[in-house]
Backbone as JSON, one array per atom type, in Angstrom:
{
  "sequence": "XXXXXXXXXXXXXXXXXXXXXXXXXXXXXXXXXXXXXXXXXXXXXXXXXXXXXXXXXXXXXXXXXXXXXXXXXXXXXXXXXXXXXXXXXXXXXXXXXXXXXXXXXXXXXXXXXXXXXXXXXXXXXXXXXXXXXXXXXXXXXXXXXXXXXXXXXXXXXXXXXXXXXXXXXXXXXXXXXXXXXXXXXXXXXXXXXXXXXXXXX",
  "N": [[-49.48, -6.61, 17.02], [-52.23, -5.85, 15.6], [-56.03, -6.25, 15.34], [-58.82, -6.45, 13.85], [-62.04, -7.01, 13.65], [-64.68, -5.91, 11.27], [-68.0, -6.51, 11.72], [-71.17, -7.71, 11.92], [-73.75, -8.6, 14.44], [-76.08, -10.3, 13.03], [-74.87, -12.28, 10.7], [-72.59, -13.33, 8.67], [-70.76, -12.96, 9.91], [-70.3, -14.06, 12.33], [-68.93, -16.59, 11.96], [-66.53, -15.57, 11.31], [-65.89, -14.53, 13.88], [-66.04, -16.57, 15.49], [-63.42, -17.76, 14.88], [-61.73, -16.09, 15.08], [-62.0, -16.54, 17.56], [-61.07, -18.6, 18.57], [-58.25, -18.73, 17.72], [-57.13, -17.6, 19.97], [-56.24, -14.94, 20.13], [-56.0, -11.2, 21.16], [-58.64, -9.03, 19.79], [-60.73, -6.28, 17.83], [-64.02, -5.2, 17.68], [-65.83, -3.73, 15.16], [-69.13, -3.16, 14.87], [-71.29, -3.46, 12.29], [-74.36, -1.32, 11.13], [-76.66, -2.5, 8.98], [-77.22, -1.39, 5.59], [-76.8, 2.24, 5.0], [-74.34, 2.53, 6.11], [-72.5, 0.92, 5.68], [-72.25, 1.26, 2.88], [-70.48, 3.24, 3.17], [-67.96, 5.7, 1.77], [-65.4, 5.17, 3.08], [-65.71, 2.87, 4.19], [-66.35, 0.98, 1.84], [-63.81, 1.53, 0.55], [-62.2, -0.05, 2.03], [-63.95, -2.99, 1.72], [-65.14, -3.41, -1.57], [-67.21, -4.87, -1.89], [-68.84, -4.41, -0.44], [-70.27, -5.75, 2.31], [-70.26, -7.43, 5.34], [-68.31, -10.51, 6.91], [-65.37, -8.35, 7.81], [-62.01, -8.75, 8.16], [-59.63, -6.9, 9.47], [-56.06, -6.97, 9.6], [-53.23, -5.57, 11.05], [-53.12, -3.75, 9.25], [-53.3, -5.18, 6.82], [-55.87, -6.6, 4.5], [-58.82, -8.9, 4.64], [-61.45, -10.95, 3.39], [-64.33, -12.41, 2.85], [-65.38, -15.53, 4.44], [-64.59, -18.48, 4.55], [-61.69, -17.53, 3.28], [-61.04, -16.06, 5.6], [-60.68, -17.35, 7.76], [-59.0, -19.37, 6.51], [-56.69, -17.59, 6.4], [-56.17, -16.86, 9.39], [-55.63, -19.15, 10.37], [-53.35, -19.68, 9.21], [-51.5, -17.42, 10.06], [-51.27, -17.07, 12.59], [-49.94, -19.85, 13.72], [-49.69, -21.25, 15.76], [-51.78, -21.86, 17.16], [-52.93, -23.96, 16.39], [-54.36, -24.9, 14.41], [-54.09, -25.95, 12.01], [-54.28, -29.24, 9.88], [-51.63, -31.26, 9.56], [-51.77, -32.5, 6.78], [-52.85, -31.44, 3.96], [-54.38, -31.92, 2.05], [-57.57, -33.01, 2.29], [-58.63, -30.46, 3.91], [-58.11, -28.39, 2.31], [-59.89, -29.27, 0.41], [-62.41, -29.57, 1.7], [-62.99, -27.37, 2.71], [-63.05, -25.84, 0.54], [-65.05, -26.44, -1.2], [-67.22, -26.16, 0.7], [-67.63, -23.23, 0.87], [-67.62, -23.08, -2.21], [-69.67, -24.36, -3.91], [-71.36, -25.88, -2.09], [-72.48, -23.59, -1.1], [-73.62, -22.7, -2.82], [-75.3, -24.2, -4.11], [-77.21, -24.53, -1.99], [-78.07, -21.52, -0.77], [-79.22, -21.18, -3.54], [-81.23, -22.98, -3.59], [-82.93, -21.97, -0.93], [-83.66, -19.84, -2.19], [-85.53, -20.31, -4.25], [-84.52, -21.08, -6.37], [-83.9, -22.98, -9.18], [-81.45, -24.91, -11.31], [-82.83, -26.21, -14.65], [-82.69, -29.61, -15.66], [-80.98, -29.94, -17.61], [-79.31, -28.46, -17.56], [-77.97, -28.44, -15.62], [-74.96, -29.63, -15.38], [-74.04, -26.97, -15.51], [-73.6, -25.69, -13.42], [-71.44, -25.6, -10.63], [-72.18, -27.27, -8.46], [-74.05, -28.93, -9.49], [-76.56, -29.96, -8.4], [-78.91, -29.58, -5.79], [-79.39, -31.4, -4.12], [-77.08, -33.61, -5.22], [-75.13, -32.0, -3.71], [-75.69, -31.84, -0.65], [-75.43, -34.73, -0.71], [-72.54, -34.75, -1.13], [-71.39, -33.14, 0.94], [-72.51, -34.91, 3.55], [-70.68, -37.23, 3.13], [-68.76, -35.76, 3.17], [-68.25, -35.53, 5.84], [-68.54, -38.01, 7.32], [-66.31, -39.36, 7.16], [-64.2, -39.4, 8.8], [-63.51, -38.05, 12.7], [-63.34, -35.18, 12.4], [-63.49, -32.66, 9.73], [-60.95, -32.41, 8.44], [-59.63, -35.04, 9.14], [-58.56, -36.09, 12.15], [-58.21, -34.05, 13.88], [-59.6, -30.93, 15.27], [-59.79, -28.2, 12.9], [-59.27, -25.19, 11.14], [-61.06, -25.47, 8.87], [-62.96, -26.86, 9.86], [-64.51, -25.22, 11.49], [-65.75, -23.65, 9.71], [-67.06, -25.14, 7.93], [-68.55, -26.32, 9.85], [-69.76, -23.96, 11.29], [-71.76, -23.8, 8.4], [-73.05, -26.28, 8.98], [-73.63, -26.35, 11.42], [-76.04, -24.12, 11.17], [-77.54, -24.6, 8.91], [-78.62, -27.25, 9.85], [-80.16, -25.86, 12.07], [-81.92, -24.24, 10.9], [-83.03, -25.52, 8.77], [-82.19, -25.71, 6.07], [-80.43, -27.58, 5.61], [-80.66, -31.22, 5.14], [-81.3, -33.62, 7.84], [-79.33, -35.4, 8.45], [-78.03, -38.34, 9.81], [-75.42, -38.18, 10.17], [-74.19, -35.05, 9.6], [-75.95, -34.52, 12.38], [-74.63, -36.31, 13.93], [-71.68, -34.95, 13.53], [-71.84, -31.97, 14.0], [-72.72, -32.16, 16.97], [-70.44, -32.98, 17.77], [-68.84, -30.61, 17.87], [-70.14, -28.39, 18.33], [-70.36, -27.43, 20.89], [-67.41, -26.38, 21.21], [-65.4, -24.06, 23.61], [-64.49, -21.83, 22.11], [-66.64, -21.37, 20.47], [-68.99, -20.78, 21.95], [-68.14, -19.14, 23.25], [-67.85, -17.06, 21.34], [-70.85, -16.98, 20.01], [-72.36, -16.3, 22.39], [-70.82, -13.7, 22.4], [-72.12, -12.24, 19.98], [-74.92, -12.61, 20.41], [-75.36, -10.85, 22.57], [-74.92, -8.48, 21.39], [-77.38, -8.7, 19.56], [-79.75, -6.29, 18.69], [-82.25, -5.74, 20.74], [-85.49, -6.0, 21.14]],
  "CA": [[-50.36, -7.06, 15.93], [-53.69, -5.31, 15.5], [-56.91, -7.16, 14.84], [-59.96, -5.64, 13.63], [-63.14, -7.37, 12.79], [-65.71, -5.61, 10.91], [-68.74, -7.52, 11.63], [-72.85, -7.46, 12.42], [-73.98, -10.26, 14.63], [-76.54, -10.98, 11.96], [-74.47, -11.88, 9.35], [-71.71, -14.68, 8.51], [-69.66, -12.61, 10.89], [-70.38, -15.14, 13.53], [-67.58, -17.48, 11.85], [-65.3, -14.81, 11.48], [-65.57, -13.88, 15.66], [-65.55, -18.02, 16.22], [-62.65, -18.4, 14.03], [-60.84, -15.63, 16.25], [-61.66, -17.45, 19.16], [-59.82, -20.09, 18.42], [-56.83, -18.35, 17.88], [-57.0, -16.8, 20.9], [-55.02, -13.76, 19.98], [-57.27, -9.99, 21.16], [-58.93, -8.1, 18.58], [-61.21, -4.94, 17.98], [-64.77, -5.74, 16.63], [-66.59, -2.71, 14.87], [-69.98, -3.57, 14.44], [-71.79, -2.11, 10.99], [-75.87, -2.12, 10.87], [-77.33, -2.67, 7.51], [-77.68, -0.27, 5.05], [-76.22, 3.17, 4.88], [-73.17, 2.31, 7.03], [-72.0, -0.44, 4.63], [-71.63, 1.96, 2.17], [-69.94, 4.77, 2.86], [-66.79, 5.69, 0.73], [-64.32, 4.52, 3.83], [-65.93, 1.29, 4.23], [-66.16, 0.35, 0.68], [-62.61, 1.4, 0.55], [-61.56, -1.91, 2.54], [-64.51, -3.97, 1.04], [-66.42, -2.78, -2.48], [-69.2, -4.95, -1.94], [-70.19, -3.47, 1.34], [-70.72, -5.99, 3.81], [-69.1, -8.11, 6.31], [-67.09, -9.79, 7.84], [-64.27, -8.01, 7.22], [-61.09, -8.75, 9.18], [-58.13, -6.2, 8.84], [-54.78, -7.65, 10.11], [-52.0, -5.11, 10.35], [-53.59, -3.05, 7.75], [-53.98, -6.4, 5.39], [-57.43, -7.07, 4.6], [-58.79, -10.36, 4.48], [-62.46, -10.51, 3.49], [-64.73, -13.97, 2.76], [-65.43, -16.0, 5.61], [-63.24, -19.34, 4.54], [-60.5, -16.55, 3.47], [-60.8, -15.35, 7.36], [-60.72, -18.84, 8.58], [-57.64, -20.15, 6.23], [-55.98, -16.67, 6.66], [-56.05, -16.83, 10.43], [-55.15, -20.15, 10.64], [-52.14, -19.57, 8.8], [-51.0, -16.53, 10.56], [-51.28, -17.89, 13.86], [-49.98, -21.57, 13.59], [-48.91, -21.57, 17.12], [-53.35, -22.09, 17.24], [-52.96, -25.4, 16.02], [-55.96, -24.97, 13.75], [-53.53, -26.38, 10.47], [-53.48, -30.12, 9.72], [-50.49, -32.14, 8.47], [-51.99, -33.34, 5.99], [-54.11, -30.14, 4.16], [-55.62, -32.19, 1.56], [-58.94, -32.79, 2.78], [-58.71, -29.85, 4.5], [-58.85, -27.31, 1.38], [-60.87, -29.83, -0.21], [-63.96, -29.18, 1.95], [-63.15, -25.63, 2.88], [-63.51, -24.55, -0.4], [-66.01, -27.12, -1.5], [-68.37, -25.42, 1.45], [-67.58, -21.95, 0.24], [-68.56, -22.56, -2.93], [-70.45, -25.58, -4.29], [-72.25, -26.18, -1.05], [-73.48, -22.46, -0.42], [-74.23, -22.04, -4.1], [-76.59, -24.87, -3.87], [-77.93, -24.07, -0.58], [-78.57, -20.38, -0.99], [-80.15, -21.13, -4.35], [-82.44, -23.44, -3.31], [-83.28, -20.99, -0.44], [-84.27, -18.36, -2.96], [-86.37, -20.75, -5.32], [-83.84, -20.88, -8.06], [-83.37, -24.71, -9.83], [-81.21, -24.87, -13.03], [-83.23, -27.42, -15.58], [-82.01, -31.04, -15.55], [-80.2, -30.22, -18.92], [-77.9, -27.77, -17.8], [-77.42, -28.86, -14.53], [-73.64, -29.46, -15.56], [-73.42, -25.9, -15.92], [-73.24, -25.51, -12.18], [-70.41, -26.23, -9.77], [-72.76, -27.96, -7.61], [-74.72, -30.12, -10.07], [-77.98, -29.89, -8.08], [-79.14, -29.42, -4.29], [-79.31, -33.01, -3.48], [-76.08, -34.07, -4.97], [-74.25, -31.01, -3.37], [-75.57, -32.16, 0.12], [-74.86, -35.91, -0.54], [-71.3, -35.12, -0.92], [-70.83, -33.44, 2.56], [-72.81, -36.02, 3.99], [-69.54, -37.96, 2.92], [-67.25, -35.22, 3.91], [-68.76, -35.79, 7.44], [-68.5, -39.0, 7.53], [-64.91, -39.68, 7.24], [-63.49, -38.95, 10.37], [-63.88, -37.26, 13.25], [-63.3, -34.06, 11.81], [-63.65, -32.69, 8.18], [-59.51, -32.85, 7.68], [-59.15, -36.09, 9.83], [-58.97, -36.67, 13.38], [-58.07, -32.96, 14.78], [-60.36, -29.98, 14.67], [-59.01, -27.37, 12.01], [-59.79, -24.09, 10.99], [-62.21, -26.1, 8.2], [-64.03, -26.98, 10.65], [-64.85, -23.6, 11.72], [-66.32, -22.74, 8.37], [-67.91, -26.02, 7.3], [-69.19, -26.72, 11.08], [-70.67, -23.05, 10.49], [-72.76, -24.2, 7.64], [-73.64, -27.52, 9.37], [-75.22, -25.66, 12.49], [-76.94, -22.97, 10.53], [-78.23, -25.37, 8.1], [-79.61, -27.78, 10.82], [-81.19, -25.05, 12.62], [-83.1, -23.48, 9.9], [-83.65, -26.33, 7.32], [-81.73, -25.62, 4.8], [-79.98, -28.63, 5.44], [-81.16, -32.26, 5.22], [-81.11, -33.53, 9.47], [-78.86, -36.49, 8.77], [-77.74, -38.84, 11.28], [-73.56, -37.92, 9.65], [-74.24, -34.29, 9.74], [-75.99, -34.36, 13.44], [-73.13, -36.32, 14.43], [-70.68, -33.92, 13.61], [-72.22, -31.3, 14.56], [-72.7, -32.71, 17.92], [-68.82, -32.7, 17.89], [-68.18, -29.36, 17.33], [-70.96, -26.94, 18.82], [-69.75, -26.74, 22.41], [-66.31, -25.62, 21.97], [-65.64, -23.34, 23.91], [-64.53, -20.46, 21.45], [-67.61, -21.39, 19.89], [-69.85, -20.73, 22.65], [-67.7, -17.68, 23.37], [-67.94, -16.45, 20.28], [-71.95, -16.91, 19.87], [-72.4, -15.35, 23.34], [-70.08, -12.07, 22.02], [-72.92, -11.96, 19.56], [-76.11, -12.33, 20.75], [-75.3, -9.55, 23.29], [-75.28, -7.16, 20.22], [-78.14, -8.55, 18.58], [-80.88, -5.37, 19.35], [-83.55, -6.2, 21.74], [-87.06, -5.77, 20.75]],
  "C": [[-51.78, -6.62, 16.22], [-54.71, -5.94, 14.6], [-58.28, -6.47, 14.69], [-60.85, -6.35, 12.94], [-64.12, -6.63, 12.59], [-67.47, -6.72, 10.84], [-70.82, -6.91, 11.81], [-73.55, -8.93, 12.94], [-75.05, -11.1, 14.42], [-76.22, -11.53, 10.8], [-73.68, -13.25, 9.64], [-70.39, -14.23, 9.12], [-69.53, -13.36, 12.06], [-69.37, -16.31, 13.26], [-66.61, -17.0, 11.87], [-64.92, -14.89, 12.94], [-65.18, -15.59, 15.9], [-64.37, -18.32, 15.62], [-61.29, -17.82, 15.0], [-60.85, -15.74, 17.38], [-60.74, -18.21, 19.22], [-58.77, -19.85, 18.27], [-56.81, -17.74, 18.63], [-56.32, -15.55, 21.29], [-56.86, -12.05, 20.79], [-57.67, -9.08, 19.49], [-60.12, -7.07, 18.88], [-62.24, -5.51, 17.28], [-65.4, -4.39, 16.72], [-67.94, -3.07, 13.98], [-70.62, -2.41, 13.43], [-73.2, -2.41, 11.0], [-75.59, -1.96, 9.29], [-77.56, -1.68, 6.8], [-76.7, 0.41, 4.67], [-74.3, 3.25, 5.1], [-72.26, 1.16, 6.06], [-71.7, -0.29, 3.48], [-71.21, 3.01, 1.79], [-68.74, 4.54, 2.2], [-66.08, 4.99, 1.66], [-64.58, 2.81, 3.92], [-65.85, 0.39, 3.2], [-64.93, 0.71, 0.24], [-62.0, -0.03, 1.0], [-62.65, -2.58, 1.86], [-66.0, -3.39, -0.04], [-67.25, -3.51, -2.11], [-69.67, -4.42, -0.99], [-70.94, -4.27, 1.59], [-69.87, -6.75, 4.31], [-69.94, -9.91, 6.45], [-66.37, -9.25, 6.83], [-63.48, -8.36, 8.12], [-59.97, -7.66, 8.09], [-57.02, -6.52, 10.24], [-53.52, -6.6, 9.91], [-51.85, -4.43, 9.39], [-53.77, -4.02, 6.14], [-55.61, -6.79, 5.14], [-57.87, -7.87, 4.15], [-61.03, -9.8, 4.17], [-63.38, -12.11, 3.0], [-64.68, -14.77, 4.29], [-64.33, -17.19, 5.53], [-62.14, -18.58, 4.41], [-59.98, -16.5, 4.78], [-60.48, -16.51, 7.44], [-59.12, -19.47, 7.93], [-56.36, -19.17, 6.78], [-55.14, -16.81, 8.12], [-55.3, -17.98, 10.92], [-53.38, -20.68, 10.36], [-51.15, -18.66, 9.38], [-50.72, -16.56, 11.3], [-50.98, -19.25, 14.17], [-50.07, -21.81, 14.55], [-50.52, -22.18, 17.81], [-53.41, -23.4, 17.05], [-53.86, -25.77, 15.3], [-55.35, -25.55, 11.78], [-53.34, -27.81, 10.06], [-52.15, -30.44, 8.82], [-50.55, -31.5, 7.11], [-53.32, -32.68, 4.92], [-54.8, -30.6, 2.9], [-57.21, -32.13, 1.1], [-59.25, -31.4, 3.99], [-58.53, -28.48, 4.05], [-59.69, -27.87, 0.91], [-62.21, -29.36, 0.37], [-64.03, -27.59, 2.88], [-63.61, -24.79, 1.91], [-64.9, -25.31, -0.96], [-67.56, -26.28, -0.5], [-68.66, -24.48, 1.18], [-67.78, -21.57, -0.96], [-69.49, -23.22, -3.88], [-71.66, -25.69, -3.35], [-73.05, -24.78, -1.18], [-74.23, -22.09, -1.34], [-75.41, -22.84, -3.64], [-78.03, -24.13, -3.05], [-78.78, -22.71, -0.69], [-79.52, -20.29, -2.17], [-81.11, -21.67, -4.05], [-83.0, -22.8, -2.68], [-84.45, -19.94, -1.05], [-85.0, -18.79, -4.52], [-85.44, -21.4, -6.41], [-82.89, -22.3, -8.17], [-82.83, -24.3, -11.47], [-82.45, -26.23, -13.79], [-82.95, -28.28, -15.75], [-80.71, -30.71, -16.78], [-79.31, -29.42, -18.97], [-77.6, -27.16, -16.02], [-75.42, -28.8, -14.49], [-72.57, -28.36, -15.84], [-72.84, -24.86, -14.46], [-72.36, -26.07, -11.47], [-70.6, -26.99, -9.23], [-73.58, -29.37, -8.05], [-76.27, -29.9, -9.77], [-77.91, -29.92, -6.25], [-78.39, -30.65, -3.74], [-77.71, -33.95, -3.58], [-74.88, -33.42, -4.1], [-74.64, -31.77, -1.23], [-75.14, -34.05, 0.79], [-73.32, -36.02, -0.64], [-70.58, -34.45, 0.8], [-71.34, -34.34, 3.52], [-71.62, -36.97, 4.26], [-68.79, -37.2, 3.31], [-67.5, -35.66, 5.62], [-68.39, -37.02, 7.92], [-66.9, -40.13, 7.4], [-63.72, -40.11, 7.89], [-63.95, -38.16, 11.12], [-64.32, -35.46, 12.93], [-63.17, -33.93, 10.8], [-61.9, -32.9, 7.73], [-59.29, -33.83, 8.44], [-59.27, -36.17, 11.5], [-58.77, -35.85, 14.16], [-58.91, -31.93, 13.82], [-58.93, -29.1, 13.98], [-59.73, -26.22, 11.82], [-60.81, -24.97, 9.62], [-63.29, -26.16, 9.1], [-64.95, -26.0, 11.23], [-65.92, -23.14, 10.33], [-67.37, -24.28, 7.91], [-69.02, -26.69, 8.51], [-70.41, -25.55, 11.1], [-71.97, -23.46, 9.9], [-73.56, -25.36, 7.76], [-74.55, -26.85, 10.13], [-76.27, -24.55, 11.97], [-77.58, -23.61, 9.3], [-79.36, -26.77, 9.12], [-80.69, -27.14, 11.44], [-82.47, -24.69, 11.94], [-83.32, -24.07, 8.98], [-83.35, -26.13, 6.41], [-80.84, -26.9, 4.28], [-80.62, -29.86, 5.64], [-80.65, -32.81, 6.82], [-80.44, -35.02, 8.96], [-77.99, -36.92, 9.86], [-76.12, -38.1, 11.17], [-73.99, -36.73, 9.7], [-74.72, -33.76, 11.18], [-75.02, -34.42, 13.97], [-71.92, -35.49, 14.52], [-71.19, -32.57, 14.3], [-72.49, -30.82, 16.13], [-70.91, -32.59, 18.51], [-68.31, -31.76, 18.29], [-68.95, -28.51, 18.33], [-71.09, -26.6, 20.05], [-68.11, -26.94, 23.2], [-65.99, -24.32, 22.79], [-65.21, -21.75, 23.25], [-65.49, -20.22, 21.15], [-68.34, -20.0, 20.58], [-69.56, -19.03, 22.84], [-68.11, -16.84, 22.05], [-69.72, -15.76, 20.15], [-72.42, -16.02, 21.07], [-72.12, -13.6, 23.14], [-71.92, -11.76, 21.01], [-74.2, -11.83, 19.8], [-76.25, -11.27, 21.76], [-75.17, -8.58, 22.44], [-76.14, -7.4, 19.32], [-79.05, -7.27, 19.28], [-81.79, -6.03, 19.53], [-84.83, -5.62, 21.04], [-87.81, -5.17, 21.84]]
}
């Protein structure tokens, strides 16, 4: 089985590489800079928008970061990254991937719908979009219940990279979890793989 992540360890390729930690299987990472490289014809062959991650599996190509994360998790059960009970455990996979980031990223980049067509968004508004993971957090140990999951991977993601850089509100239920999560050791592995290919100054 051949594993190939397309990645840049500026990018939201950093959940992809932690996601294949955790399944502990080997893989091939081909790092892409920015730009030119991101869209040549071969590359936008496996992914038109041109950028990463990409994972290719076996010549399947998986592309989205929750994608990678449910994909993997599924492919690999023997990882143990699948609850029971998968409920709450698409619920806030996809809820992060695309309610939460809409929010998030919009606010980021200035951009508020108008109170009056607020309902025209998935998310509703910033504030309610982070008051409901607030509540996913707060549930249980982990976002699907009481064992880490490949969710966790992707919504833990957006917890530490939202704490760090303020995009997220520092609540005590979002520390907490977070606190949980951010020295597993794929993690760590993972983040390590990357910062050794960020370029030095």
């Amino acid at each position: 089985m051949a594993l190939t992540l397309y990645t840049n360890p500026m990018s939201r390729g950093r959940i992809a590489r932690w996601m294949l930690e955790e399944i502990g299987q080997p893989y091939e990472t081909i790092v892409l800079d920015y730009g030119p490289a991101m869209q040549t014809p071969d590359y936008l062959a496996i992914n038109p928008m041109g950028k990463v991650p990409v994972l290719v599996h076996d010549g399947r190509v998986v592309s989205e970061c929750a994608a990678i994360c449910a994909y993997l998790a599924d492919a690999f059960p023997q990882a143990g990254l699948l609850p029971d009970d998968r409920s709450a455990y698409f619920r806030w996979l996809f809820f992060a991937a695309g309610p939460l980031e809409a929010a998030v990223t919009n606010k980021a980049v200035g951009l508020e719908a108008p109170a009056e067509r607020r309902q025209m968004l998935g998310y509703g508004n910033y504030d309610l979009a982070c008051k409901a993971l607030d509540f996913a957090v707060s549930q249980a140990p982990f976002i699907a219940g009481d064992s880490f999951s490949a969710a966790d991977v992707y919504v833990g993601s957006q917890v530490g990279w939202g704490l760090q850089f303020g995009t997220l509100p520092e609540t005590e239920a979002l520390a907490r979890y977070w606190a949980r999560i951010k020295d597993r050791p794929a993690r760590l592995k993972a983040d390590a793989a990357d910062n050794a290919l960020v370029p030095k100054e």
